[in-house]
TIDRENZA-605432 format. One record per atom (N, C-alpha, C, O): x, y, z; residue in three letters. Coordinates in steps of 0.1 Angstrom, whole numbers, plus 5000, padded with zeros to 4 digits. Layout:
! TIDRENZA-605432
XYZALA;...
END
This chain:
! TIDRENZA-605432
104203966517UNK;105203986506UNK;104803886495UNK;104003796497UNK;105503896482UNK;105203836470UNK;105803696474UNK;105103606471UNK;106903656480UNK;107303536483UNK;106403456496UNK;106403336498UNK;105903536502UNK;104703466511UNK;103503386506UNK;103003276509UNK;103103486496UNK;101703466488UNK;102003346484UNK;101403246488UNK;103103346472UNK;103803226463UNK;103703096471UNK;103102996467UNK;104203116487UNK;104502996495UNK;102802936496UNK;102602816498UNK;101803026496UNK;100602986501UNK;100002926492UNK;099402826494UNK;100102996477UNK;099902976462UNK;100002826460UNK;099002766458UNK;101302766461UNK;102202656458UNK;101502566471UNK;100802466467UNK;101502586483UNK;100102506491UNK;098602456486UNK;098002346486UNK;098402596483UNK;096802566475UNK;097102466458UNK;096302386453UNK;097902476455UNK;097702406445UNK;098202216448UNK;097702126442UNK;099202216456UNK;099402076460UNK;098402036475UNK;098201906477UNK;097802106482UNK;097002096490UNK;095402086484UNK;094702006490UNK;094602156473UNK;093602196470UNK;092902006466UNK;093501896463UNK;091702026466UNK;090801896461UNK;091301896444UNK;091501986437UNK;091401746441UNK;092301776424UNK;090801736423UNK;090101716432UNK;090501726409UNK;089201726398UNK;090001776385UNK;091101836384UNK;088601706375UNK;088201726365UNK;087201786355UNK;086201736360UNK;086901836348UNK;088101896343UNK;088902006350UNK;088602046361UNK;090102056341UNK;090702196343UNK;090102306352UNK;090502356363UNK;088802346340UNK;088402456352UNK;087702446364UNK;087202536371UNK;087602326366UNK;086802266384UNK;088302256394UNK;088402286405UNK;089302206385UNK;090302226392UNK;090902366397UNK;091302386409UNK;091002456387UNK;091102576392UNK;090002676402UNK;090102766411UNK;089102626397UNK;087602676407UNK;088402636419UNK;089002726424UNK;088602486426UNK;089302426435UNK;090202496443UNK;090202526455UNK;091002506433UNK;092402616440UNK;092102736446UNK;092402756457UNK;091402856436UNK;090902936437UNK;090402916453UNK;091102936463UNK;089102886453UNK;088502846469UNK;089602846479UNK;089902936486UNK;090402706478UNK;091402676490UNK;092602756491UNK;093302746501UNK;092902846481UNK;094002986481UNK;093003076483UNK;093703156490UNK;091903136481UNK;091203216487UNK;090903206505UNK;090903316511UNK;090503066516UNK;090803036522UNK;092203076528UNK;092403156537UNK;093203026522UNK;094303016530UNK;094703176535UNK;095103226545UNK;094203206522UNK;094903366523UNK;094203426535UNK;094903466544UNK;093003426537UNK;092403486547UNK;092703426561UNK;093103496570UNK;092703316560UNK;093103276576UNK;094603326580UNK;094703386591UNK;095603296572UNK;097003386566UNK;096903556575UNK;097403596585UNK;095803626566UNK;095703726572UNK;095103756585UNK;095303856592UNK;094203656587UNK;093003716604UNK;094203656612UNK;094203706623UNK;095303576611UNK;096103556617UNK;097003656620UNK;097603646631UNK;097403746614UNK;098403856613UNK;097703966624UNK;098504036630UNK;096303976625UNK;095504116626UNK;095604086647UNK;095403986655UNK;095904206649UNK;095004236662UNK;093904196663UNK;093304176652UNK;093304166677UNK;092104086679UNK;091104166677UNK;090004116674UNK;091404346680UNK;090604436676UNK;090204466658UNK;089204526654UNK;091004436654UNK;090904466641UNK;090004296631UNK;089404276621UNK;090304216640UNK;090004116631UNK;088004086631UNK;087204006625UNK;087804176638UNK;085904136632UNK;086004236618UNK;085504206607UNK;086404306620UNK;086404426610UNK;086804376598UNK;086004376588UNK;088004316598UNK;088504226584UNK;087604096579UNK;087504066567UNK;086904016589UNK;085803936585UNK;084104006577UNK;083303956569UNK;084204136583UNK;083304216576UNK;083504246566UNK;082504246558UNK;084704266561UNK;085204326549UNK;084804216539UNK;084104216529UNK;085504106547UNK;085403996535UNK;084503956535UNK;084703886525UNK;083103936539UNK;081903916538UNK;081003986532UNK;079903926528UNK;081304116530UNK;080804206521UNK;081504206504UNK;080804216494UNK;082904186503UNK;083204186491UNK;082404006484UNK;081903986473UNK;082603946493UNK;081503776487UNK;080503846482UNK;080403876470UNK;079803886492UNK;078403896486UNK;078004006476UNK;076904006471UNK;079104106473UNK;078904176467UNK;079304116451UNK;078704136440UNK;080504046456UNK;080703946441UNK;080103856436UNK;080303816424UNK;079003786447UNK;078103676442UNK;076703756436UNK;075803696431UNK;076703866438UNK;075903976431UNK;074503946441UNK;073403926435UNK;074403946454UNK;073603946464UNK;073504096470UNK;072404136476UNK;074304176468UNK;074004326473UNK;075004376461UNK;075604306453UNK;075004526462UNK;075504646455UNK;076504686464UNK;076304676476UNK;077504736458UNK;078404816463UNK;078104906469UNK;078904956478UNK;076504966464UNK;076005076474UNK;075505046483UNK;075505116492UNK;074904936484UNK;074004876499UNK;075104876512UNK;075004916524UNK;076404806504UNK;077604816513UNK;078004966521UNK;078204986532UNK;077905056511UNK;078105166517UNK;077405226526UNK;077805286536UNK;075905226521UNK;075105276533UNK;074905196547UNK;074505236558UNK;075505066543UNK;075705036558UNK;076605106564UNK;076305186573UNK;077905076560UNK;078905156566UNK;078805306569UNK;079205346580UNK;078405386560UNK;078205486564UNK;077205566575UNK;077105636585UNK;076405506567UNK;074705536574UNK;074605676574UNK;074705736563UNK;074505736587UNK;073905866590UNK;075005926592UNK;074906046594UNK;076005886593UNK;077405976593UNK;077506086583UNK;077806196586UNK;077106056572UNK;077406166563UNK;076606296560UNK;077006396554UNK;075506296565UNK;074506376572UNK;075106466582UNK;075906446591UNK;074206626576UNK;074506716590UNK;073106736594UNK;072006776588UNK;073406686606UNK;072306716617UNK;071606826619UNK;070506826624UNK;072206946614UNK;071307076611UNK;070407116602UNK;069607206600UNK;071206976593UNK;070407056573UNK;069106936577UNK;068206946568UNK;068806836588UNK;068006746583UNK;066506736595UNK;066906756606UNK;065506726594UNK;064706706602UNK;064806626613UNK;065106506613UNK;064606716624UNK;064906696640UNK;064506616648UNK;063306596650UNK;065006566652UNK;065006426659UNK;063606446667UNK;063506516677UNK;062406366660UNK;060906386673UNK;061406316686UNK;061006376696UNK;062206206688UNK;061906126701UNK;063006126709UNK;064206096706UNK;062406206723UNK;063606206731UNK;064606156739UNK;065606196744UNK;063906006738UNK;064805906736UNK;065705846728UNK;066205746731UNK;065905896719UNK;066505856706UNK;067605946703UNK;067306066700UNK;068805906704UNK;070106016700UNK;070206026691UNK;069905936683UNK;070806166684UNK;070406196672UNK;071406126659UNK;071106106647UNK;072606096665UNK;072906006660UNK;072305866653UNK;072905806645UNK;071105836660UNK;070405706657UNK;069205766643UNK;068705706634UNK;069005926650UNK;067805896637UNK;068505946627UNK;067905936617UNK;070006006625UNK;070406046615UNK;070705886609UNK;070505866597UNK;071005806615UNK;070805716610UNK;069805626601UNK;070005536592UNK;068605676606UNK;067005646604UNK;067305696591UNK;067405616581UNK;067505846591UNK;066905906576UNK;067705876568UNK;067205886557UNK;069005826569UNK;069905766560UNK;069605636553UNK;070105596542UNK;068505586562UNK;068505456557UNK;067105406552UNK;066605296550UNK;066105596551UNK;065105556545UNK;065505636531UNK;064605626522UNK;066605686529UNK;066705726520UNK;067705646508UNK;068105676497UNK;067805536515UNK;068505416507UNK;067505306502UNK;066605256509UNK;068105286483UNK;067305176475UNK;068305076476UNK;069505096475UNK;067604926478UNK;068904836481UNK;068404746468UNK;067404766461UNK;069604656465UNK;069704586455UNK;069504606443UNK;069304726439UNK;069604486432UNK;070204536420UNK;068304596412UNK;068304606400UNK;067004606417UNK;066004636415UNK;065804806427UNK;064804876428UNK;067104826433UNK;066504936439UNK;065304976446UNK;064605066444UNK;065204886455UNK;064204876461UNK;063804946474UNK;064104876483UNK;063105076480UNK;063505146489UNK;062405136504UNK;061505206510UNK;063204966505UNK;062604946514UNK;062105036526UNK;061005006530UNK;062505116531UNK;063005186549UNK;062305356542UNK;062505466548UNK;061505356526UNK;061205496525UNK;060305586537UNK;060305716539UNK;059405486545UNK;058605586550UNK;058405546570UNK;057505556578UNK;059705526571UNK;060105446583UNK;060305606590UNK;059905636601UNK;060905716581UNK;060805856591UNK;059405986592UNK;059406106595UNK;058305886587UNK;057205956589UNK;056405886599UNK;055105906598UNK;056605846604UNK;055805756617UNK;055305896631UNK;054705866641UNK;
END
């Protein structure tokens, strides 16, 4: 709730490292109310749900420190899920569930980073 946040808000600011100038102080807060809030929340979650919410937030970092794309994020999560297994070339190894290579071609057909780079293009012609 809005009065929870506030209570955590008003923590981070009498709790946070003080500095100078202004905007190192707020940089400051920012961090230690960014912290708080998260521990705040993985505290709330089922124990099942809480790798999941550390994923999340590990992906929105890095997506914000501009280390991956919003699309790199997605094809992880998604991968080969969005694929139909009928429309796509047939799994050669019989070891390999097709689940895994739909995942394969998913992920040779993904360019990662902000240069688009397609690493994994020729990973399904072996």
């Amino acid at each position: 709730s809005l009065n929870q946040f506030l209570g955590e808000f008003n923590y981070s600011i009498r709790e946070s490292e003080k500095a100078q100038p202004t905007s190192k102080r707020v940089e400051k807060i920012i961090g230690y109310l960014t912290y708080r809030v998260y521990r705040y929340m993985n505290r709330g979650l089922f124990e099942r749900d809480k790798l999941m919410f550390k994923l999340m937030v590990a992906f929105k970092i890095v997506v914000v420190a501009g280390s991956l794309q919003q699309g790199d994020v997605s094809s992880f999560l998604k991968a080969g899920s969005a694929l139909d297994a009928k429309a796509e070339r047939s799994n050669p190894f019989r070891w390999m569930v097709d689940k895994v290579w739909l995942n394969i071609i998913a992920l040779s057909r993904t360019i990662f980073g902000p240069n688009g780079i397609p690493f994994f293009k020729d990973v399904v012609d072996i």
